[in-house]
Steps between C-alpha positions, in 0.01 A plus 500: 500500500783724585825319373761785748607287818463732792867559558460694152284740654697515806817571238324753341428696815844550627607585131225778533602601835885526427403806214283618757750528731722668222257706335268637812150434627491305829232323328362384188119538409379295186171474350615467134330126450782322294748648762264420819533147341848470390596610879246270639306216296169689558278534223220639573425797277243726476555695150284784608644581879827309500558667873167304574599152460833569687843666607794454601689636770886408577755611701839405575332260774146419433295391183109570500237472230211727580120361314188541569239203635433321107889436474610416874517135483620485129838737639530311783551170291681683211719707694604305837864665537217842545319640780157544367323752640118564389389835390166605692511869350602721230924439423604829616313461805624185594845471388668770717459285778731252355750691387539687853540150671778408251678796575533642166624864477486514076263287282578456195181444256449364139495908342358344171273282617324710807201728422518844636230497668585198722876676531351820648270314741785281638740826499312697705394194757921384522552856559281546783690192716769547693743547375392564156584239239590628162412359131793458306478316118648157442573591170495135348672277738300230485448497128893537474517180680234311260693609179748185560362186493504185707536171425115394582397807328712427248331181437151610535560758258623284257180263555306804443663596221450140343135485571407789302790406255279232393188634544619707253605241230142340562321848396685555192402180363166643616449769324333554189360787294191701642541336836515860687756592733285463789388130460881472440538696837268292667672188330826568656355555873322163484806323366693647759327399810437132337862485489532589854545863533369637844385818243677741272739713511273783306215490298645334208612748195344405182521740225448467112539745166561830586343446882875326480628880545449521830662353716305429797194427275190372670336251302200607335222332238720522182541190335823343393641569178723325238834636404490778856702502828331336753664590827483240805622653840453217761582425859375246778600500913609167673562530869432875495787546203444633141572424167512715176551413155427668139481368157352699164326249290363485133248298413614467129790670325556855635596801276836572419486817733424286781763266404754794514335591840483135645862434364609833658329438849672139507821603421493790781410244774767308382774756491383570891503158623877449395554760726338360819781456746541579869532819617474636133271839486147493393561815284712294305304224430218740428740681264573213268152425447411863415845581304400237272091607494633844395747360233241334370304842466183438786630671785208709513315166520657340796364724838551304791791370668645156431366302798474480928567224740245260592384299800269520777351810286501477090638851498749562735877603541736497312386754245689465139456748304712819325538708885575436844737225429553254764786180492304145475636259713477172521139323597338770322163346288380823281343522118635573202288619270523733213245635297385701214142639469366704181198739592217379278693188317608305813787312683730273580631404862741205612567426898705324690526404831868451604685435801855612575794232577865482502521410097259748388125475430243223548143496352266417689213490282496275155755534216205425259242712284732729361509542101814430276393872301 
């Protein structure tokens, strides 16, 4: 069920088309799926071909969703404010014909998303009508749009991120030595959609010992072990929306190394919520975790940035991290989540998912399963 009323889709159009009209292209072409849905309520995706399953074309004027036959009446029910149109040849075959009769003059495509194949094909066939239409890049607008939040997404997000909040607490209490990290994969992913989840937000993160190192671990046949990190990386969709969460667990009292690494991690996250504000920079929050990672003598340990916004996509703008340093504003639902990994030992990792309002920061996901180190 798609909880966006269709005025919301019909509000997010003329949003697009007012930074159309003052960045460009006479139209818009999207294929990117989360921004194909966020523009339309179609969701429809096929992972391998996302130009298969559909596009979108909009002008200042006209709205059309081009499929082929397998999605036709699905878009026509998903999308009604849309003019499906069903795809009986290759894309770049078929779409110039649109685009002439909508009198577009510079189309603006998704440069990150578009293979160049499919870019070449439908440059050469634009630029053989009359007169020639020209491919110009978006260069993020929609995704600029989906950074701030609202208030139904908002909500769903925060369902989402209270689903796998206590799917979570359920596993811990799970878990038990040489249970391996896949049946604790596996675990998760069943819990998940018993609770409700539509699916997950990735293949669930579970990573033990010195597998704990790296930080996008896949889980493997190692068994559980007392006294080691056991990392938990865990998010479910609702309504097309993600969740993500971390928590490092030990099964029995951890060394005092780890405690200085746990205690060090928590503290960092910490020192970067206070910070959450509107319109503060990301750089900065990103800064006070990783000032006080260094002080604490791992900065070699901590490699990626502090944490990215969240929503129809579990990565997705903003980026936080130590460059390119954008302001937050308010609405904004990204992670927070510090971590320090030692090659060959193993690591520790906290996140948050937090949402921007006037005060400061609120967390979305639970307050619990954190250790007093």
């Amino acid at each position: 069920m798609d909880i966006m009323e269709r005025g919301t889709y019909l509000n997010r159009l003329t949003a697009l088309r007012r930074r159309m009209m003052s960045s460009g292209p006479d139209g818009a072409w999207i294929i990117q799926p989360e921004n194909r849905r966020y523009l339309s309520g179609f969701k429809a995706e096929d992972t391998h071909f996302p130009e298969s399953s559909g596009s979108l074309l909009i002008s200042d004027s006209r709205s059309l969703l081009i499929t082929d036959s397998r999605y036709t009446l699905q878009a026509q029910h998903e999308a009604p404010q849309f003019e499906v149109k069903t795809l009986r040849q290759d894309l770049a075959d078929g779409m110039p014909e649109w685009v002439a009769d909508m009198g577009a003059r510079t189309l603006g495509f998704e440069q990150d998303y578009v293979a160049w194949g499919l870019h070449r094909r439908l440059h050469d066939r634009l630029h053989g009508l009359s007169p020639n239409v020209d491919l110009i890049p978006l260069n993020g607008l929609v995704e600029e749009m989906r950074e701030v939040k609202e208030p139904e997404e908002i909500q769903v997000l925060e369902a989402a991120a209270n689903l796998i909040s206590e799917v979570l607490d359920e596993m811990v209490r799970r878990l038990r030595p040489g249970m391996t990290e896949k049946e604790a994969s596996w675990e998760i992913e069943g819990l998940a959609r018993e609770a409700g989840a539509e699916g997950l937000s990735f293949p669930p993160i579970v990573a033990s010992g010195p597998n704990s190192a790296l930080p996008h671990a896949v889980p493997t046949d190692r068994g559980l072990q007392t006294g080691e990190p056991v990392i938990l990386d865990v998010g479910a969709r609702l309504n097309g929306y993600c969740s993500d969460m971390t928590r490092t667990i030990f099964l029995q009292e951890p060394t005092p190394e780890f405690r200085t690494i746990y205690r060090t991690v928590r503290q960092a996250q910490l020192a970067a919520l206070k910070e959450v504000r509107p319109l503060v920079e990301s750089t900065h929050l990103d800064a006070q975790a990783r000032n006080l990672i260094r002080e604490a003598g791992f900065e070699d340990y901590f490699g990626h940035g502090l944490g990215h916004g969240v929503g129809l996509a579990v990565h997705e703008r903003p980026r936080v991290g130590p460059r390119h340093s954008v302001n937050l504003k308010k609405g904004t639902v990204f992670t927070i989540e510090p971590g320090i990994y030692i090659p060959g030992k193993g690591g520790v990792r906290l996140e948050e998912m937090v949402l921007i309002e006037d005060t400061g920061p609120r967390i979305l996901t639970c307050k619990n399963l954190f250790y007093d180190f």
